[in-house]
N, C-alpha and C positions, 0 to 999 in steps of 0.2 A: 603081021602087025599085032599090035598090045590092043588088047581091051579097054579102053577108055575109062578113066572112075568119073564119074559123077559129083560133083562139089556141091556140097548141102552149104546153102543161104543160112547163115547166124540171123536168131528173129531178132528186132532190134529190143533196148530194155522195156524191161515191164514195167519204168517209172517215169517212163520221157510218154508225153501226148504228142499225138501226130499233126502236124499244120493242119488249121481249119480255118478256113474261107467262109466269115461269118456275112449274109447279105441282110441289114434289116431297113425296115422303114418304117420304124417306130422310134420317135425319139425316146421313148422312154425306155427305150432296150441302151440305145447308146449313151444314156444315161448313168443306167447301170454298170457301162464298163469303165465310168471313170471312177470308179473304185477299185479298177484290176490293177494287180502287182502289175504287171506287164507294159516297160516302157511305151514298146513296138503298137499296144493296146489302146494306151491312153494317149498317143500322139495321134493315132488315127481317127480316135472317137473325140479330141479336144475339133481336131481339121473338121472329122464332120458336123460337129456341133457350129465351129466359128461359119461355112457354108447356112445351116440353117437358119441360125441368127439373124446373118447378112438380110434376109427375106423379108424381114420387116417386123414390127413391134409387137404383133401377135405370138411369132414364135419366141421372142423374147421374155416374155410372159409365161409362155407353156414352158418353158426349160426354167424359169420361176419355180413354179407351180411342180416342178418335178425334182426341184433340190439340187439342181446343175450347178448354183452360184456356190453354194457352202466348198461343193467338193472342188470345182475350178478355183476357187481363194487357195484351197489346199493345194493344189497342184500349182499356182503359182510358184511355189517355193522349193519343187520336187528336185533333185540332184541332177536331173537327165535334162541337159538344154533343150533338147530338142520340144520335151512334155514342159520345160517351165516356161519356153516361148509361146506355144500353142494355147496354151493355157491363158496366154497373158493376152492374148489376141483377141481371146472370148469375150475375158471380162470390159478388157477396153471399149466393145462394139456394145456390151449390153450393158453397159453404162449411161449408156443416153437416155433408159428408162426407167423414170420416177421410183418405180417400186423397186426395180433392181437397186440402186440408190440408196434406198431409204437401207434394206439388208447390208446394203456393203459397209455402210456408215453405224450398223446395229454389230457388224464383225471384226468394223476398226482395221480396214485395210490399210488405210494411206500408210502405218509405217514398214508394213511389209512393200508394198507397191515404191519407196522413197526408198527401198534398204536394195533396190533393182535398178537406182538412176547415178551408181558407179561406174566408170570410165571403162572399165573390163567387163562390162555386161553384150552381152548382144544387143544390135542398134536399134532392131525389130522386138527387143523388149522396152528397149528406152519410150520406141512408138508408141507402145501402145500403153506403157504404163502412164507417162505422161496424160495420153489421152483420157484414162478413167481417170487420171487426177483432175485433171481440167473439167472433165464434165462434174465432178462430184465438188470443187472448189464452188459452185455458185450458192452452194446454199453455206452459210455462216459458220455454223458447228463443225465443216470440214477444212473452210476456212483457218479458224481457230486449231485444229490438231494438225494442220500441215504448218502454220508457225512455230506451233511449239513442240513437234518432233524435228525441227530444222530443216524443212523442206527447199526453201526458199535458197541457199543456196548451192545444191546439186542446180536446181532449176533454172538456176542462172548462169551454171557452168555449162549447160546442155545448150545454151545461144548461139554458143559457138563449133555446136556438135555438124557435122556434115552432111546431114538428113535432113530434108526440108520441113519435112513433118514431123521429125522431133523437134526443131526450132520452133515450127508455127503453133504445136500443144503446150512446148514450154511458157511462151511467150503470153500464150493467151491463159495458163494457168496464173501468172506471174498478173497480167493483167488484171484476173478475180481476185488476185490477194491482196494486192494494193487497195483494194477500195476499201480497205480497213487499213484506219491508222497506225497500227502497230507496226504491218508489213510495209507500210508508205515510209515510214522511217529507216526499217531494217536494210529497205532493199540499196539505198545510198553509200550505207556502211559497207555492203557487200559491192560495190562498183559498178552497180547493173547499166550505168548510162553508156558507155564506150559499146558496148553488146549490141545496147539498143538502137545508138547511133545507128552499127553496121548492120543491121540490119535492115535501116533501112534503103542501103544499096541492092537489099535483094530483089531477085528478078521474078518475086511472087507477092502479086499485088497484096494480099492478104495478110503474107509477114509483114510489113510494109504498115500495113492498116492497122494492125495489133499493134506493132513496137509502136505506131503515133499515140495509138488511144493510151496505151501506158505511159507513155511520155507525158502524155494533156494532162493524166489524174497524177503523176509522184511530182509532175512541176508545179502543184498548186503551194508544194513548200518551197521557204526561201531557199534552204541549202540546196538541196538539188537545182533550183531554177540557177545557182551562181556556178555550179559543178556542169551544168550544160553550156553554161559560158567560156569555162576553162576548155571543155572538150570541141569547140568550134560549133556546138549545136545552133546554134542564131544563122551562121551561114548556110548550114547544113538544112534547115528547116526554110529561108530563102530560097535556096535554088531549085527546093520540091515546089515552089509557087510559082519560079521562075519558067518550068520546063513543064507545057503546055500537055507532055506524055503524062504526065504524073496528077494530070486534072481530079481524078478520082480520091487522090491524098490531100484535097487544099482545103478541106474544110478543116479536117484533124489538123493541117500542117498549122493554120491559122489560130485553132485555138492551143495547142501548145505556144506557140510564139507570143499568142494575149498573155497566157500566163506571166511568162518569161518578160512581156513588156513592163509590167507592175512594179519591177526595181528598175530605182533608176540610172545604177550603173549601164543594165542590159539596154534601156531607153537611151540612155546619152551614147551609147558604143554603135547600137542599129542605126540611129541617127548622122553618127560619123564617118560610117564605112557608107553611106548615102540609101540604107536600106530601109529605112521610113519611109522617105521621098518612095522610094517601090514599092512599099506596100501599100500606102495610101493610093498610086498609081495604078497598081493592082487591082484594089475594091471599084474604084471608080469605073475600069474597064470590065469587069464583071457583071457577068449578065446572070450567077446563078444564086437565087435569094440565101441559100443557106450559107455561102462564104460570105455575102454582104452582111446577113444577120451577125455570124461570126465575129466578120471583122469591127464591126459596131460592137458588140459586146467585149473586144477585145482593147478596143479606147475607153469604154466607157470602167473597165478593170485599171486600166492603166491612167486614167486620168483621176483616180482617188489620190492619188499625191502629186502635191502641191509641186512641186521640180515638174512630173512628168505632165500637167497641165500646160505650163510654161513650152516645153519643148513643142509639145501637138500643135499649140498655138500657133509657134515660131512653124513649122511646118504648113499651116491654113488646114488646119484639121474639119473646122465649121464647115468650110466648102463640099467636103465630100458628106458631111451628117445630111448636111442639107440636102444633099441630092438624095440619100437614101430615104430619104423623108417621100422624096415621088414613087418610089417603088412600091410596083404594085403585089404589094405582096404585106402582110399584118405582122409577122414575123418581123421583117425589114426595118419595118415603124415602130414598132417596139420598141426594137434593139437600138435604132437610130434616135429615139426619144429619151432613153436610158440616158444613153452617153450625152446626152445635149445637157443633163440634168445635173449628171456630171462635171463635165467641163466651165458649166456655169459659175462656180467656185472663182475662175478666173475672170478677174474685170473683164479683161479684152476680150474672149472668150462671150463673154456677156453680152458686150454691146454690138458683137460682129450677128449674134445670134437676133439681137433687137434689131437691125437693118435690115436681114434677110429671112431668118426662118420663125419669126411669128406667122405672117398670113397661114404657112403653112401647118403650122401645129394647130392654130386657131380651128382651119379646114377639117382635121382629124378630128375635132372634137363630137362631129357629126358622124364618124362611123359606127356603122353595128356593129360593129366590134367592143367588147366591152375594155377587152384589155388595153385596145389598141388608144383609146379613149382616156383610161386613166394615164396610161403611160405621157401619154400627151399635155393633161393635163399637170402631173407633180412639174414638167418640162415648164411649162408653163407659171407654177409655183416658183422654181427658183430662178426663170427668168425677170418676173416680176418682185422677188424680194429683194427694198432698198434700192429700186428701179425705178424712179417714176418714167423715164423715157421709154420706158419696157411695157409700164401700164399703160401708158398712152398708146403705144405701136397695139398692145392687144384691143382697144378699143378703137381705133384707127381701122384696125382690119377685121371689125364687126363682131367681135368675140366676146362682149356681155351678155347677147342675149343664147347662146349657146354655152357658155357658162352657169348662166342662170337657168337651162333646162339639165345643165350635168349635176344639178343638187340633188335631183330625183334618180341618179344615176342608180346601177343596180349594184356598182362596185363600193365598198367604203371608201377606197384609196382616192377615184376619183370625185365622191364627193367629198370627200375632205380638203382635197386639194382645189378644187373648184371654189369652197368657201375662201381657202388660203388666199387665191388670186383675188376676187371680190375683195377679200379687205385688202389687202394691197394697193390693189385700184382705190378705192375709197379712201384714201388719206389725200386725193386731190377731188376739191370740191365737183367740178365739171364731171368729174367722173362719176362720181357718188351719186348725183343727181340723175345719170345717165340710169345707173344701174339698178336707182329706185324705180325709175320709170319703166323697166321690165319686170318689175314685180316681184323684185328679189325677197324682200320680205317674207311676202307669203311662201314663196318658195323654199323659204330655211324652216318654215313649221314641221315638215316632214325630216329633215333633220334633228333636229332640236329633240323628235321623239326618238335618234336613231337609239340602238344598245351598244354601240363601238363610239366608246371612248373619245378616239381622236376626232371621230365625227360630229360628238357632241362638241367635242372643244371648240374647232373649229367653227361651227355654226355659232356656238353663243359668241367668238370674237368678232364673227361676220357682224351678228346683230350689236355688237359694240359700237364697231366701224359705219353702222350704216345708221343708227339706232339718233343720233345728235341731231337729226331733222325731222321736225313734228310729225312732216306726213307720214315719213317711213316710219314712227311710233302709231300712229293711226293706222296702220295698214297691218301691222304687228298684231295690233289688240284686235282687229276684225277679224284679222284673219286666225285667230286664236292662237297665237303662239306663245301669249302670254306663260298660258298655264304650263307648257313643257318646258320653260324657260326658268320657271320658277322652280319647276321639279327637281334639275339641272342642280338648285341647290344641294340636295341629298346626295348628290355624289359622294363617293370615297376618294373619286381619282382626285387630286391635288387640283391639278393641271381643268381640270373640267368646271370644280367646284369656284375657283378663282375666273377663270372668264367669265361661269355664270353671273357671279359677284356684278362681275366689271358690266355686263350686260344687261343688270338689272338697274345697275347704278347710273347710265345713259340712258334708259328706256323710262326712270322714274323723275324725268325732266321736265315732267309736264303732269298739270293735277289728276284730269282725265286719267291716264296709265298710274300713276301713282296708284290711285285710289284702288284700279283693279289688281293690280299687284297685292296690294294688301288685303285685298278679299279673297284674291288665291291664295293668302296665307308667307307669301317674300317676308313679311316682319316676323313672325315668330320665328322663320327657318331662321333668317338673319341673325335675330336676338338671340339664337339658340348657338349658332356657329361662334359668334361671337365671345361665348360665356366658354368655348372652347381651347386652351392656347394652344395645340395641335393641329386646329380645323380653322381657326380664324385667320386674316388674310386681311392687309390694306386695304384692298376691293371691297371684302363685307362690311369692313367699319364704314367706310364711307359711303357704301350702298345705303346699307342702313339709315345714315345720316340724310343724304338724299332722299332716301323715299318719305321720310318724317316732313325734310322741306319741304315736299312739296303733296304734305298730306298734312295740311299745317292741323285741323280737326283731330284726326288720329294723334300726332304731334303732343296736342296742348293737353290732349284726357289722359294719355301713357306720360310722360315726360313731367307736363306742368310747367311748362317755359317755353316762349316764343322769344326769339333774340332779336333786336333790329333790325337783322336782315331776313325776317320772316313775317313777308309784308303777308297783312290777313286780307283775302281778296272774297268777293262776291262767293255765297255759297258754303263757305267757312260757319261749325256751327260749334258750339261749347256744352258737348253734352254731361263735362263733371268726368272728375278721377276714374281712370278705371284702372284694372292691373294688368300687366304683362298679361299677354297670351290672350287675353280676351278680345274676340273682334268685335270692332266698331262697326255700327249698323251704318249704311247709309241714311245722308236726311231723308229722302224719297220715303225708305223702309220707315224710319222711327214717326215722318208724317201720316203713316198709313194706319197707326196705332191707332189704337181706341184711348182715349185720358181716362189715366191712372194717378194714386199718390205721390209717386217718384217728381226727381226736381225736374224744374221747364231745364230744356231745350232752348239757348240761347241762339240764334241763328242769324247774320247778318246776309243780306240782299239788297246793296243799294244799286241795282242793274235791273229797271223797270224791262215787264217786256213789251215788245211790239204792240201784240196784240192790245194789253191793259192800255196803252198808249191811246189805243186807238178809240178804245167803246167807251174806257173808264173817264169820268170826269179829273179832272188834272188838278193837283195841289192848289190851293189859295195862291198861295207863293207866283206871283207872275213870273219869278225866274225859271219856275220848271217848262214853263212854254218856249223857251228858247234854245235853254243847255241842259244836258244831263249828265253828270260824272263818269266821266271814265274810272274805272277800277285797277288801272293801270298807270296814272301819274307817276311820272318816275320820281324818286326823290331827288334824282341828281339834276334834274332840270329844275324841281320848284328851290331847289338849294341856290340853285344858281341865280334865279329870278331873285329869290330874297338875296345874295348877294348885294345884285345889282339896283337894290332899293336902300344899302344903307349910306347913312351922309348925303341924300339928295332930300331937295324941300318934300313936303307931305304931297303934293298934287305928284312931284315922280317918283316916291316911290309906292304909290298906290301900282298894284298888277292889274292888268287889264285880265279878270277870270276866267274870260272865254279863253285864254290863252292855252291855260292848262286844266280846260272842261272839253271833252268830247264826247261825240257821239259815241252812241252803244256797239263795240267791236262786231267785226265781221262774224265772231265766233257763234254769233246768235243763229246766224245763218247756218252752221255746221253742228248747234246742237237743237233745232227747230224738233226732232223726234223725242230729243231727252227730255225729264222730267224734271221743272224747274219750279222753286220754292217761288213762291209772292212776294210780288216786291214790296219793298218796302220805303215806304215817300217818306214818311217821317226822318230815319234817317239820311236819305236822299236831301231831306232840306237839312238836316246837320250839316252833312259834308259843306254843301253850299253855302252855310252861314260861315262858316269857319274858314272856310277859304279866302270867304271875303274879310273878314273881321281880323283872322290872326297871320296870315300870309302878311300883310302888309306891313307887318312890326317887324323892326331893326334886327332883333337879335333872340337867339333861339332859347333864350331863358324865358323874354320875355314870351315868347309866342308860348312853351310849356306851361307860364303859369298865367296865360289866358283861356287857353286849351281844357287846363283843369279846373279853373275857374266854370268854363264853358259845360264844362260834361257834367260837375255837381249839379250847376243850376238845372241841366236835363232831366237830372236824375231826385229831385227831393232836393234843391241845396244841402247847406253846410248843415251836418246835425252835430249835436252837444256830444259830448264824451258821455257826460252822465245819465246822458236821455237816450244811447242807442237801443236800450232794449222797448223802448217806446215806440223805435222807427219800424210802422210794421210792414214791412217790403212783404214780408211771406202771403200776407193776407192779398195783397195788390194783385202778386204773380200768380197766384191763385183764382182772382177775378178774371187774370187775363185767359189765364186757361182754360175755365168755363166756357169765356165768352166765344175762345175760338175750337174748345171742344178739343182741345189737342193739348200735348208735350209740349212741342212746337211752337217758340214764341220767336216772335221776330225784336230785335233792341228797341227799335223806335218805338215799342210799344211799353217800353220799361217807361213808368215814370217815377217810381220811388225804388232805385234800387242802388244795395249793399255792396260791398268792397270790387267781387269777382264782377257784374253790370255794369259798374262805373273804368274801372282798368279795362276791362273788353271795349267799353266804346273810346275810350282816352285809346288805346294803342288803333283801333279803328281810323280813326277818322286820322291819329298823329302819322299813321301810314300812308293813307289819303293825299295829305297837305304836305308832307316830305321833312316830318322831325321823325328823327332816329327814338323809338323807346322798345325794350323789350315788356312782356308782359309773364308775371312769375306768379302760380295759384300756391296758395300758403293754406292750412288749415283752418277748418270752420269758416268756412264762407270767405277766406281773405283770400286779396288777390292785391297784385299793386304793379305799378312800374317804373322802371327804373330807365332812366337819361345821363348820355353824360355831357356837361357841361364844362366851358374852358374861364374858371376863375381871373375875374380883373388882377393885372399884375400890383406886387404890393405898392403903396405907397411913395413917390421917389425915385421910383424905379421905372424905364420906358425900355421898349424892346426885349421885354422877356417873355416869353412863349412858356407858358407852365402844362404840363400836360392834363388831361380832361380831367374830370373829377364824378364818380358815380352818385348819383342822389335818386331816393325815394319818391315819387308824388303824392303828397297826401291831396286827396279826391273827395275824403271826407269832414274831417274835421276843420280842418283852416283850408280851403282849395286852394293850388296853390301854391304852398309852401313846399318846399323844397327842404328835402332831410339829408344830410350826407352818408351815403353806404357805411355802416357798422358802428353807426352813433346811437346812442342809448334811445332817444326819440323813433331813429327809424327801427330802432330794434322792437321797441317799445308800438308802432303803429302795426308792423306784421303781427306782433302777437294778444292786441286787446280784444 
């Protein structure tokens, strides 16, 4: 046999490395090798990476902290599927962490990540790139670069991809992008509802739950809500309500369909096919508060137009509000209050709601619930606007005095609304009354000072509405609401400034309030607003006008003119010209003076008091032991008394005085604490003589120029034209003011006095006895007044009615005499 050779092993080359089996368990080693050329490398180091990750948000972090995210962006993109799948698996998982986030969105992935969701990509990259897109779409800024790289539709193509979990990441990306209007509109144009539809056939609750929530948010626009019509979506959204499996979809299903109700094409078609009738059957049988809330808010959408109010109606929509009204649940009542507020808009609507669901809203008004409480209330606002059968049912069902503790409420809404019903209520007397007597008044004070707006409005037209009955102005100024009422005026808001107006200008119907109005400054704001044509307002001119009537004092020293119908009553004093802006002191303050140079203080008080009545010795005069003046004779009754005296013998038409003499008003009784000027008897016996003396003549010329006659002879008679400067009235009122140590003088104490003494006590007493004169203060001590009087017809002539005629009273020189307005004589007496 042959010797055998031996075969020498070729060593392999000297530039190839041998397999090496690297084992580490440091992430930061396999960190490092996703920087290796080596496919084989970085697909195993991406594997071990997406494992560690999975572990939870710490390691997420540390592969952070070690630069994992920069180089895995890179390898997304690498040539080798296998390393740009793995790769892509990473980033999607550590996506869900903030900080990872914030780098990817610093590296500007999404158009790399978007340039991977083509049709020829692998399905498990679509997964997961989707998925970092979705986690990363929640915040805005990535939002905004997946619109305007074109994201939106791959992402809409991917609906129909056959992966579950591509569908469910697309959908819910698609979901975050909608909530910005841009994508809401885009996604229409790109078809996305058919997608959405069908998805929601799928058999994973969750797609299912995402395509509803996108549906609820792109259906808040019109055009899509009529493209889900065209696509059968109304039925489609139905039978998820209908199919008891699908319980978990019927909140979302309900509030898409609310959407979709608000046209009323969608309203009149659901109605047709008999799918109102089911859904309204639906709520009712529902036992879970969040579709009852739903479906409540989903009428109360749909009931903003005038059609779909009508239809709900046509359905007995009230019935079911009503029931949700018991549900025990604040949500429920809300929503169910909402919609009641809503549908109010409609008559019928209205008055189903006034039969049955007052007691109940009333009820709610009593929850700790704040919301639940105003809700109730505005429910209540527009049950009662233009209602009065609605204002009665709320007082019916015991809801003034829980009204009137909602003004203190802690919500604006509901005390605003709470003031809206009060005056509602308040345009019927019974009610108004009712409302005073829980104390409503005082209760608007803490309003009145709110800082919101409609809160003020609202209170100051409360105080309008309630403000026409003395007591509720008494209750007003005690309770100090006066002063935030007046404040009220300084508004800028329009709307706040003008009820104030209006609330001043019912509230200044009485002397009392009057007077404190003007001490809290209402006249300057007034006269201030007024000088404004921007800021002034009906309400303030007539305020204004009001508060002067019936501050006839403030009145006669700003103005210098008291009209006819500004009868001068007990308390009224004549302190002399003053200018705008300057406040009038009360008599009380100007009595408390110490006497100075300045002019008397004119002041009339023919309203003895009790007391004096009682200790003091009583006038000469026997007639004061029997009667004493009212300050209150109306003129239209002693008008009518002299009427009925003319053309009969003298014995009928003498008036029997006590007729129109009474006792001293209850009101003594109510101001027994205030401070009240001395009476004054002297004039007291004026009143009385003139009552008797001039009341009983035929006709009101004559009575004027017996009246005037009557007031010279009080005052100094007739003095000569060329002897006035002889008549020394100054020196008189001077004595008198010594005598009483004061400013302060009372009339009947005048007995030599000049123009502006003689017109005060002529318009005095002529207001007393019931002849019409105004009283007008002219320069250097004049003063005069003026009558008007109906001229004998001419000559010849019977049955001509001529209209009145104004004339002058001269008081001084001729008493008496009668001057005709703008005749040289009377021009001639206002200026000697």
């Amino acid at each position: 046999m042959g010797k055998k050779v031996k075969k020498e092993v070729e060593p392999p080359p000297k530039d190839v490395f041998d397999p090496l089996l690297i084992e580490s368990k440091t992430a930061a080693t396999v960190v490092l090798m996703l920087s290796s050329p080596e496919e084989e490398v970085l697909a195993k180091a991406c594997d071990a990476i997406y494992k560690f990750a999975s572990k939870g948000d710490e390691n997420k972090v540390t592969l952070l902290g070690l630069g994992a995210v920069e180089r895995l962006y890179k390898l997304i993109s690498h040539e080798d599927p296998i390393v740009r799948r793995n790769a892509m698996m990473v980033l999607g998982i550590m996506a869900s962490n903030h900080d990872v986030k914030k780098l990817l969105r610093e590296l500007d992935v999404t158009n790399a990540l978007l340039s991977h969701l083509v049709p020829e990509e692998d399905v498990v990259i679509h997964e997961f790139a989707t998925l970092c897109l979705a986690q990363m779409a929640v915040e805005y800024t990535t939002k905004v670069q997946i619109f305007e790289q074109g994201g939106l539709e791959p992402l809409i193509r991917l609906l129909d991809s056959p992966d579950p979990d591509v569908k469910k990441n697309s959908v819910e990306c698609i979901y975050l992008l909608v909530q910005d209007f841009q994508s809401r509109a885009a996604v229409c144009e790109l078809n996305v509802i058919p997608p959405l539809l069908e998805l929601l056939k799928s058999e994973y609750p969750v797609i299912q739950l995402l395509a509803l929530k996108t549906l609820e948010v792109i259906s808040k626009d019109r055009g899509t809500r009529i493209i889900l019509g065209e696509n059968q979506g109304l039925d489609c959204l139905l039978k998820i309500l209908e199919t008891n499996e699908f319980n978990d979809l019927h909140v979302e299903a309900l509030a898409v369909l609310g959407n979709c109700l608000e046209d009323v094409h969608a309203m009149q078609l659901i109605q047709q096919t008999g799918g109102l009738k089911k859904l309204l059957s639906f709520v009712g049988d529902s036992t879970v508060p969040d579709i009852q809330k739903n479906a409540a808010k989903a009428i109360a959408k749909a009931a903003y137009d005038s059609e779909n109010r009508k239809i709900l109606n046509e359905e007995e929509v009230e019935n079911c509000l009503i029931n949700l009204l018991e549900i025990d649940n604040d949500g429920v009542k809300v929503a169910a209050s909402q919609a009641i507020s809503a549908m109010c808009e409609n008559l019928s609507s209205k008055r189903a709601f006034g039969l049955q669901g007052i007691p109940q809203l009333v009820e709610l008004l009593s929850s700790n619930n704040e919301e639940v409480k105003e809700a109730a209330v505005i429910a209540l606002a527009n049950l009662t606007t233009a209602s009065p059968s609605n204002s009665s049912a709320v007082a019916e069902a015991e809801g003034i005095e829980p009204l009137v503790k909602t003004l203190n409420a802690q919500r604006d809404g509901a005390v605003a609304n709470a003031a809206a019903v009060l005056t509602n209520m308040a345009t019927q007397e019974p009610l108004r009354l009712s409302i005073q007597s829980h104390g409503a008044m005082s209760a608007l004070t803490e309003p009145l000072r709110s800082t919101s707006s409609p809160v003020q409005s609202r209170a100051a037209l409360t105080v309008a509405a309630l403000g026409c009955d003395a007591d509720a102005r008494a209750e007003l100024r005690n309770a100090g609401g006066l002063g935030p009422l007046v404040e009220l005026l300084h508004s800028k808001n329009e709307e706040v400034r003008r009820n104030a107006c209006w609330a001043v200008m019912v509230c200044a119907s009485d002397e009392l309030t009057a007077v404190e109005l003007c001490r809290l400054g209402a006249l300057d704001i007034l006269e201030e607003i007024n000088l404004s044509t921007g800021r002034k307002n009906n309400f303030s001119e007539a305020a204004l006008e009001k508060l002067l009537d019936n501050n006839l004092s403030q009145k006669y020293s700003q103005m210098g003119y008291l009209s006819s119908s500004n009868v001068i009553t007990d308390g009224f004093y004549d302190y002399g010209q003053i200018k705008p802006g300057i406040k009038l002191l009360s008599l009380e303050e100007l009595s408390m003076q110490e006497l100075t140079d300045r002019r008397a203080i004119i002041f009339i008080n023919a309203k003895p008091q009790e007391d004096v009545l009682a200790v003091e010795e009583k006038p000469q005069n026997s007639s004061y032991e029997q009667t004493t003046l009212s300050p209150s004779v109306s003129r239209k009754s002693s008008r009518e008394k002299s009427r009925k005296g003319k053309g009969k013998k003298e014995e009928e038409k003498m008036i029997d005085v006590t007729q129109i003499i009474s006792k001293v008003q209850d009101e003594i009784n109510q101001e027994n604490a205030q401070w009240q000027p001395p009476p004054d008897f002297i004039l007291l016996d004026y009143i009385y003589d003139a009552s008797k003396t001039i009341l009983p003549l035929t006709t009101t010329r004559e009575q004027v120029v017996a009246l005037a006659q009557f007031v010279a002879d009080k005052m100094g008679g007739a003095i000569e034209r060329d002897k006035l400067h002889d008549f020394s009235w100054e020196l008189h009122i001077s004595e008198i003011e010594y005598e009483l140590k004061s400013n302060v003088v009372p009339i009947g104490k005048v007995k030599k006095g000049t123009f502006y003494h003689r017109a005060l006590l002529f318009k005095v007493i002529a207001d007393r006895i019931g002849i019409g004169c105004s009283l007008v203060r002219g320069e250097y001590n004049r003063a005069w007044n003026e009558v008007k009087l109906v001229d004998d017809s001419p000559q010849g002539v019977t049955g001509l009615l001529l209209p009145p005629q104004e004339y002058i009273v001269d008081l001084m020189f001729e008493p008496g005499f009668l001057m005709k307005q703008g005749s040289a004589e009377a021009d001639q007496y206002k200026r000697i």
